[in-house]
C-alpha positions in Angstrom: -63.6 54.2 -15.7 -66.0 51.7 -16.6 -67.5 54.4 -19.3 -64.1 54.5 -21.3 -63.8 50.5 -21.0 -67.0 50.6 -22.8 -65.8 53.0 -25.1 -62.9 51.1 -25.3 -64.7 48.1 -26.2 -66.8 49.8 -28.9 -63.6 51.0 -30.7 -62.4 47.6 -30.7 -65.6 46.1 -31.8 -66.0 48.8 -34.7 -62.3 47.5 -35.8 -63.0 44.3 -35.5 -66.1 45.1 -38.1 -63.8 46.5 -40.1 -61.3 43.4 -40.4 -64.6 40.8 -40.8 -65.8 43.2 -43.6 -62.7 43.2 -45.4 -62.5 39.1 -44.7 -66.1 39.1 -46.6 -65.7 40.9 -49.4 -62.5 39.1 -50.0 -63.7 36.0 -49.0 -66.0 36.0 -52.0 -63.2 34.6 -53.7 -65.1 30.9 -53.2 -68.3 32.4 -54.8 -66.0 33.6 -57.7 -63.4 31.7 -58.1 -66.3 28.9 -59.1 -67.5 31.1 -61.6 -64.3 31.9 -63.0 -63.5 28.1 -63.4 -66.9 27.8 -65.3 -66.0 30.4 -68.1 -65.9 28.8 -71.7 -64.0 31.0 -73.1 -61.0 30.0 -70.6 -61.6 26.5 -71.0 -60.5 25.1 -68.2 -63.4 22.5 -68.3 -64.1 21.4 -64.7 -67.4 19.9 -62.8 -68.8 21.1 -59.6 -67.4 18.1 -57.4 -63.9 19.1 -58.7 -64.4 22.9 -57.9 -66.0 22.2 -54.5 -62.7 20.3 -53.9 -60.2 22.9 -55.2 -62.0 25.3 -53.0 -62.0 23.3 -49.5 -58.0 22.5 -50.4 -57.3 26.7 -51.2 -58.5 26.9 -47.1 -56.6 24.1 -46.0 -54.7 26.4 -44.2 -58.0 26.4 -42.2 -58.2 23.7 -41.2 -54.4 23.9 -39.4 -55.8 27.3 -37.3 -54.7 25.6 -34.5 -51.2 25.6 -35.2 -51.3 29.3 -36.3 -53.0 29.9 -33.0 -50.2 28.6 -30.9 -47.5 30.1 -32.8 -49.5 33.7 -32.1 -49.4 32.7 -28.4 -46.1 32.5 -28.6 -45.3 35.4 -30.6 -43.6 38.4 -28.5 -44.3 41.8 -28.2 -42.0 43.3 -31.1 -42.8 47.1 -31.4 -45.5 47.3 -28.8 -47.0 44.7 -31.7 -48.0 40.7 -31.6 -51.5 39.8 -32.5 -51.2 42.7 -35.1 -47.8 41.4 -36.8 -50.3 38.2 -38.3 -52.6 41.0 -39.5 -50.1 42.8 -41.5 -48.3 39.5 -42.9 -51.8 38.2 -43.6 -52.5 41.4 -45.8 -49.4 41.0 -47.8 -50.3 37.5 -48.7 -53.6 38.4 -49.3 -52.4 40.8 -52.2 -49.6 38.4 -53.3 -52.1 35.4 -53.9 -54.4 37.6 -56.1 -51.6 39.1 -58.2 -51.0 35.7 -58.7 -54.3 34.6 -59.6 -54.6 37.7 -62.2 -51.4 37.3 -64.3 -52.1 33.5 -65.2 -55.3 31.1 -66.7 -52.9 27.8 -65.6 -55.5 26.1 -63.3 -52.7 25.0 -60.8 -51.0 28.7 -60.5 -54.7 29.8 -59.7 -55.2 27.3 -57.3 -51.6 28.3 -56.0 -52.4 32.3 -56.0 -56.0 31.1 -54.1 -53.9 29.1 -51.9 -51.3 32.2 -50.5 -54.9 34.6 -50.9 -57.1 32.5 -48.3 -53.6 31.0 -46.2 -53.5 35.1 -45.5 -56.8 35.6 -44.5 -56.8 32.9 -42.3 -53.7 35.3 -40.7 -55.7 38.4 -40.6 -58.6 36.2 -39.3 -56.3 34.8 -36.1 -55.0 38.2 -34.9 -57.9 40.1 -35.1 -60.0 37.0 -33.4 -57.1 37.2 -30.5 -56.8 40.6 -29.9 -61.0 40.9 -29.7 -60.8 37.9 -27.1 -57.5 39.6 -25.3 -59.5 42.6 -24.4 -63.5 41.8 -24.4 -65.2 40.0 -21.6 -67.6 37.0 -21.6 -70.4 38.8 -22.0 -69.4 40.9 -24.8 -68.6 38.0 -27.0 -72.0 37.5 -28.6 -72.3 40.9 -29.6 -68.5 41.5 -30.1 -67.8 38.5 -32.3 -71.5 39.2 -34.0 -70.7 42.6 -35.0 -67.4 40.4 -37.1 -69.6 38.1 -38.2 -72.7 40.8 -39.5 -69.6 43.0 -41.2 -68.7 39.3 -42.9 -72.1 38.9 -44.3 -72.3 42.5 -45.2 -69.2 42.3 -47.2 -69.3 38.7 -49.4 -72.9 40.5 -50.1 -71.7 43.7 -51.2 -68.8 41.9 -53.2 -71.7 39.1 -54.7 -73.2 42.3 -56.4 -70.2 45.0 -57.0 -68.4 42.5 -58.4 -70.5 40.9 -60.7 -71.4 44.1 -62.0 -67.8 44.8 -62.7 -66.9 41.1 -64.1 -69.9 41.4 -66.4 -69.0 45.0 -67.4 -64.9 44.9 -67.5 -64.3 41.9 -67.8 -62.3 39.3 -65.0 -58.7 41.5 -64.6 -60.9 44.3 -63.0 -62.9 41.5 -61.5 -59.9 40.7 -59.6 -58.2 44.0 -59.3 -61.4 44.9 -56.6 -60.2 41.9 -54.7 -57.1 44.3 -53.6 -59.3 47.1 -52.8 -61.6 44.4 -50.6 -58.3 43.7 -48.5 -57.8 47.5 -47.5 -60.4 47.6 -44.6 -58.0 45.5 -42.3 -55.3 48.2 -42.3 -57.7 50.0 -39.7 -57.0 47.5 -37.0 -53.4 48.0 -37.1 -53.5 51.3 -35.6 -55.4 50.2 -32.3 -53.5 49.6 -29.4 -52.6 45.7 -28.1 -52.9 44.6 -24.1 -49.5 44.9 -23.0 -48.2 40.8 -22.3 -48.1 40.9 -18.7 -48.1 37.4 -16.6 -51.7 36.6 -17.1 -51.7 36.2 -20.8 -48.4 35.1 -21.2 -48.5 31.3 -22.6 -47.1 29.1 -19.9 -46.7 25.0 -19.9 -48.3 25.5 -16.6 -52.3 26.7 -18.1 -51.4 24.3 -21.3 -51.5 21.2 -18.7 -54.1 23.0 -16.5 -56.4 22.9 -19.3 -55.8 19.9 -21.3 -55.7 17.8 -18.2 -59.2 17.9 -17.9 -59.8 15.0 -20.2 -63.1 15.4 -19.4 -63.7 19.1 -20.7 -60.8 18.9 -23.4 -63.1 16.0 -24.8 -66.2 18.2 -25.0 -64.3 20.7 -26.5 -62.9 18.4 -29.4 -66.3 17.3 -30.1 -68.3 20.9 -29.9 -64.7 22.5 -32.1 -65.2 19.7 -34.9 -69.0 18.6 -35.2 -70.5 22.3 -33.8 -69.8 24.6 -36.7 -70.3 22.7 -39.5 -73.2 25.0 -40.9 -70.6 27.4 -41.8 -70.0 24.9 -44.5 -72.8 25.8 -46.3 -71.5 29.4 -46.2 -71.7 31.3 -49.6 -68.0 32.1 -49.1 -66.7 28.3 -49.3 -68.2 27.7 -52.3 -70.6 24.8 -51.9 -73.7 26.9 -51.9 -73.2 28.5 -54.8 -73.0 25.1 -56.4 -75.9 23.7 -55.2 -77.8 26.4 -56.2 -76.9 26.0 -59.5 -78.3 22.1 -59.3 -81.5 23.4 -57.9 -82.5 25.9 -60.5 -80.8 23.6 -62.9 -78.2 26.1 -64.6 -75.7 23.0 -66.1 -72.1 23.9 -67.7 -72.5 26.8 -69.7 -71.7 26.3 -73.6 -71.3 29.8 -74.9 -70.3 33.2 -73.5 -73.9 34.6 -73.4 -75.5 31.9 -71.5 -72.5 32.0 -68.8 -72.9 35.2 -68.5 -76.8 34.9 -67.7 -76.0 32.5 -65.0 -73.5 35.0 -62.8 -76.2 37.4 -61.5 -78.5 34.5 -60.9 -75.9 32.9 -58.4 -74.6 36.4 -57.1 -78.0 37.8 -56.2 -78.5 34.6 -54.2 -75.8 35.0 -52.5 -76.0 38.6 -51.6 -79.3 37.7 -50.5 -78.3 35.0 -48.4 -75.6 37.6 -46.9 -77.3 40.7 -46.0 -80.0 38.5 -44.0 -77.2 36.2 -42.4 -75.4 39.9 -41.2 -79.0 40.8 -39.5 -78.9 37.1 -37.8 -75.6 37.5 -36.8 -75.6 41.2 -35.3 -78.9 41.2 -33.7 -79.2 37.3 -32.7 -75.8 37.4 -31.2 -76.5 40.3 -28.5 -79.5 38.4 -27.8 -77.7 35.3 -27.5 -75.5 37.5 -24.8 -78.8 37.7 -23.1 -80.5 34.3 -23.2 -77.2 32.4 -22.7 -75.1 31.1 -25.4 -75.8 27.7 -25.3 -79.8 28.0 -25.8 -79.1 30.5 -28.7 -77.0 27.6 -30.3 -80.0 25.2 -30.0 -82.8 27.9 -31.0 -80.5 28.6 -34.2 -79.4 25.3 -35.1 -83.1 24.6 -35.3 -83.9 26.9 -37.2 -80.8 26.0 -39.6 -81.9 22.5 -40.2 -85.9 23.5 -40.4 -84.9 25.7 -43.6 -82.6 22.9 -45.3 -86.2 21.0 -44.9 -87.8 23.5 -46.7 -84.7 23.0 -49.3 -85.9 19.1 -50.0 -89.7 20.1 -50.6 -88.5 22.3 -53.7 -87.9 26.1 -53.7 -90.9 25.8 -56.2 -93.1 25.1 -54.2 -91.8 27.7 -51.8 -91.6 30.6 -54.9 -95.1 29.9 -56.1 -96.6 31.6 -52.7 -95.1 35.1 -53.6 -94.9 34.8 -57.0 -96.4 32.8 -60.0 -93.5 34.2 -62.5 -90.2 31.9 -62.3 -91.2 30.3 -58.8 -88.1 28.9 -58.6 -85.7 31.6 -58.5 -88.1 33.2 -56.0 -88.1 30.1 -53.9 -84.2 30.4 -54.2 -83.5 33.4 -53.0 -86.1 33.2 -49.9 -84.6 30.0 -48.7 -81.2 31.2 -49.0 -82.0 34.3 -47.5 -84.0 32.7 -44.2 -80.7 30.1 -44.8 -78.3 32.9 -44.0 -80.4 34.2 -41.0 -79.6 31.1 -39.1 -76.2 30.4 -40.1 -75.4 34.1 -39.1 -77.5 33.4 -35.4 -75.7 29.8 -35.3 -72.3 30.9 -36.1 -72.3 33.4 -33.7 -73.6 31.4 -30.9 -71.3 29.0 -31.6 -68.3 30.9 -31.9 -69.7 32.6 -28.1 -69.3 28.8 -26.9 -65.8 28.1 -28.0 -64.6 31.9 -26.9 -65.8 31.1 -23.4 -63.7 28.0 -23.1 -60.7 30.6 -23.9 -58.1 30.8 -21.4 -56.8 34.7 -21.1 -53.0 32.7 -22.0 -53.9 31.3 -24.8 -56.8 33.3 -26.5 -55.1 32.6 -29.9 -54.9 29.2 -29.6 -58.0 27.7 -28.3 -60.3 29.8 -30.2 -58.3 28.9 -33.2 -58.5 24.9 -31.8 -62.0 26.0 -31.7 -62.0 27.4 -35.5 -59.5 24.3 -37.3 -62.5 22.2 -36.4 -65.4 24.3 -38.1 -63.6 24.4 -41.3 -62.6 20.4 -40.6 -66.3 20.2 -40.8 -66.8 22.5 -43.9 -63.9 20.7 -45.6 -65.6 17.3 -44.7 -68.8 18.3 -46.1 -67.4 19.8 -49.2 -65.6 16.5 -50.1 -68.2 14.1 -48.6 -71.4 16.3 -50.6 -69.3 17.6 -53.6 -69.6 14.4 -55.3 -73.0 13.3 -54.3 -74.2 17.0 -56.1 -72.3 15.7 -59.0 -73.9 11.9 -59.0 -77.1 12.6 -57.5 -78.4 16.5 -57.5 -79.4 18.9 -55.1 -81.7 16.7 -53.1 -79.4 14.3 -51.9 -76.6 16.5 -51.1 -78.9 18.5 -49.5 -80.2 15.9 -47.3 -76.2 14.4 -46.3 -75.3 18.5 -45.7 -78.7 18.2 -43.2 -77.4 14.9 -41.5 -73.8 16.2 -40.7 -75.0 19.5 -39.6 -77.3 17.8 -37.5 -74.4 16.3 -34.9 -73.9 19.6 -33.3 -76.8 19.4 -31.2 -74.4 16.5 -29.2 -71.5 17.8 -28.1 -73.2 21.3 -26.7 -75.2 19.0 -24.5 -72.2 17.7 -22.9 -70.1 20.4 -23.2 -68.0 21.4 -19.7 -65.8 24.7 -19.5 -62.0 24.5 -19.0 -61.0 25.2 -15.4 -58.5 27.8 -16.6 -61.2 29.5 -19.2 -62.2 33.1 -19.2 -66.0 32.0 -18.2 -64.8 29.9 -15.4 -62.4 32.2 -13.8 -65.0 35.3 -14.2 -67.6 33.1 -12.3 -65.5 31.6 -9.6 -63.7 35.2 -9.2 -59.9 33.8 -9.4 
C-alpha cells in the first residue's frame, strides 16, 4: 500500500513538472514581451521603468490569487473534475491572450492579449498547486513543489534560448506562435485522477473561523505571505531582471535593427543561465530542505540570495575579470545571474514548503494561493518601487533597494506560528 502511494505521489509530482514546465516556457513572456517593446522597427518607443510597469500590471491577476483560491475551494466536483476545470479554462486563455498579442502592434491590445495570457496561467498555476497539496504530505512538499519549481527554471531557460533563436531567425509571428506550443505541456495533468471531495476537504465556515481566529498565527502568516517571497521578484520571468541587466552591461535603447538584434542573445543567454542553475537549486535544495527543516533552508537560502546581490553592487567586472580577461563583464553577468538563480530556486522553494504547511486539507486552494497573492504583491511592489530608480539612477541603486526589500523576509519566518487547522499541525498532533 504504502509502495503505490509513493508511486502515486511520483506520478503526481512528474505532472506537476509537466504543468511548471509549461508555466516556464510560457512564462517567458516577461523576458520577451520587454524585448519586443524595445524593437525600432515597431516603434513603440518605451523606457525600462514603463515596461517594468506594464509587466507587473499583465500579472495583476497575481496578485488577487487569493480570491482565485477561494473560488477553487468552492468549486464542485463536475465530471469527477474541480481543481482540473481551472487548468483547462487557464489553457484556453492562455492561447486566447497570445493570438491576441500576435494579430496586433497597438501597445494597449498587447498589454490586453498579455493581460488574458498571464490572468490564465495564474489559473493553470492554482489547480495544479491545489491538487499537488490535495494529495502530497508535509514532507513531500519540498521536493514535490521543487520538482515544479526546477521544471519552471528548466523551461523560461529553454524558451530564453529556443526562442531567441527563432525570433532572430523568423522573425516575432513565429516568435509568438512557440508560445502556443509552450502551453501544451499542461494538458498532461488533466488526465490524472482528483481526491474525491469527501468531508475533510470540503470548505466549511467552520475551519475558515478555526483558522483565521488565531490572530496570532493568521498575523504571521500575512507577514511571511507578503514580505517572504519577494526574491521571486527578481525572477527572469517578471521582467525586472532582464532590465537591469541591460543597465549593468550598459546596452541603452537600441537605434537601428542590427544593434537590437545584438542585444537579444546577450539578455537571453543570461537568462537561460540564470534558469538552468535556479532549476538545480530548486530540485535538489528543496528535498534537502525536506530534510533539514523548511524553515532553516529559508534562512540558509535567503542568505545566500542577498550575499550574491552584494556581489551585484561590487560590479560583475570585477567578478568577470577572475575567469576571463576578454569582455569581463558579460562574464561577470552571467556568473552572478547564474549563482542568482541558485538561490532564488533554493529560497522559493523553501518558502513555498513554509506557506504549504500552514495549508488546511479544506482549503488547500486558498491559503496556498493567500500564501502566493502576497509573493507577487512583493514582486509587484518592487517592480514599481525599483522600476523607476533603474530609470533615474542605474543598476546600483536599484540593486541595492531590490536588496533592502528582499531583506524583510528573514522577520516574519522568525515569528511565524502554524494554523491549528493546518496540514503540519494536524499530522503532528495526530487529529
Amino acid at each position: 500500500m504504502k509502495e503505490r502511494t509513493t508511486q502515486s505521489l511520483r506520478v503526481l509530482a512528474l505532472s506537476y513538472a509537466a504543468v511548471y514546465f509549461s508555466e516556464g516556457s510560457f512564462r517567458s513572456l516577461g523576458i520577451f514581451l520587454p524585448l519586443y517593446l524595445r524593437d525600432p522597427t515597431l516603434g513603440f518607443n518605451v523606457t525600462a521603468g514603463e515596461i517594468a510597469f506594464i509587466i507587473a500590471m499583465a500579472y495583476i491577476a497575481w496578485n488577487f490569487k487569493f480570491i482565485l483560491g477561494l473560488l477553487i475551494d468552492l468549486t464542485p466536483m463536475i465530471h469527477r473534475m474541480r481543481r482540473r476545470l481551472w487548468i483547462l479554462m487557464g489553457q484556453i486563455f492562455r492561447v486566447l491572450g497570445i493570438l491576441i498579442i500576435m494579430a496586433t502592434t497597438n501597445l494597449w491590445i498587447i498589454f490586453l492579449g498579455a493581460l488574458i495570457a498571464l490572468t490564465g496561467d495564474a489559473f493553470v498555476d492554482i489547480g495544479a498547486d491545489a491538487l499537488l497539496i490535495d494529495v502530497a504530505p508535509p514532507d513531500w512538499h519540498g521536493l514535490g513543489l521543487g520538482g515544479g519549481w526546477a521544471a519552471r527554471a528548466i523551461g523560461y531557460a529553454l524558451s530564453s534560448i529556443v526562442t531567441t533563436m527563432i525570433v532572430i531567425a523568423y522573425g516575432w509571428f513565429l516568435g509568438w506562435l512557440i508560445f502556443i506550443v509552450y502551453s501544451l505541456p499542461v494538458i498532461m495533468m488533466l488526465f490524472l485522477s482528483e481526491p474525491p471531495l469527501v468531508r475533510e476537504r470540503r470548505f466549511s465556515k467552520e475551519v475558515f473561523a478555526r483558522t483565521f481566529l488565531d490572530i496570532r498565527a493568521s498575523t504571521s502568516f500575512f507577514f511571511l505571505a507578503f514580505f517572504g517571497g519577494a526574491a521571486y521578484a527578481l525572477d527572469p520571468n517578471r521582467g525586472l531582471l532582464g532590465e537591469i541587466v541591460r543597465s549593468v552591461l550598459g546596452l541603452g535603447k537600441p537605434a537601428t535593427l542590427s544593434e537590437y538584434l545584438e542585444q537579444i542573445p546577450i539578455v537571453g543567454a543570461t537568462m537561460a543561465a540564470f534558469g538552468f542553475v535556479a532549476a538545480i537549486g530548486a530540485f535538489f535544495m528543496g528535498a534537502y530542505t525536506d530534510r533539514i527543516g523548511h524553515r532553516k533552508g529559508y534562512y540558509i537560502s535567503l542568505t545566500g540570495f542577498l550575499l550574491v546581490l552584494s556581489l551585484w553592487l561590487v560590479g560583475p567586472t570585477t567578478i568577470g575579470k577572475l575567469i576571463a580577461s576578454s569582455n569581463p563583464e558579460l562574464y561577470g553577468v552571467v556568473i552572478l545571474s547564474s549563482l542568482l538563480g541558485f538561490f532564488e530556486g533554493w529560497n522559493f522553494v523553501a518558502w513555498e514548503a513554509l506557506i504549504a504547511d500552514y495549508c488546511p486539507p479544506q482549503m488547500s486552494g486558498f491559503v496556498f494561493q493567500y500564501g502566493m497573492t502576497g509573493t507577487h504583491f512583493s514582486a509587484f511592489l518592487v517592480a514599481v518601487v525599483v522600476g523607476p530608480l533603474l530609470d533615474i539612477y542605474g543598476g546600483f541603486v536599484a540593486i541595492s533597494v531590490s536588496a533592502l526589500i528582499v531583506a524583510i523576509g528573514y522577520v516574519p519566518v522568525m515569528f511565524m506560528v502554524p494554523f491549528r487547522t493546518s496540514k503540519v499541525t494536524i499530522s503532528i498532533e495526530g487529529e
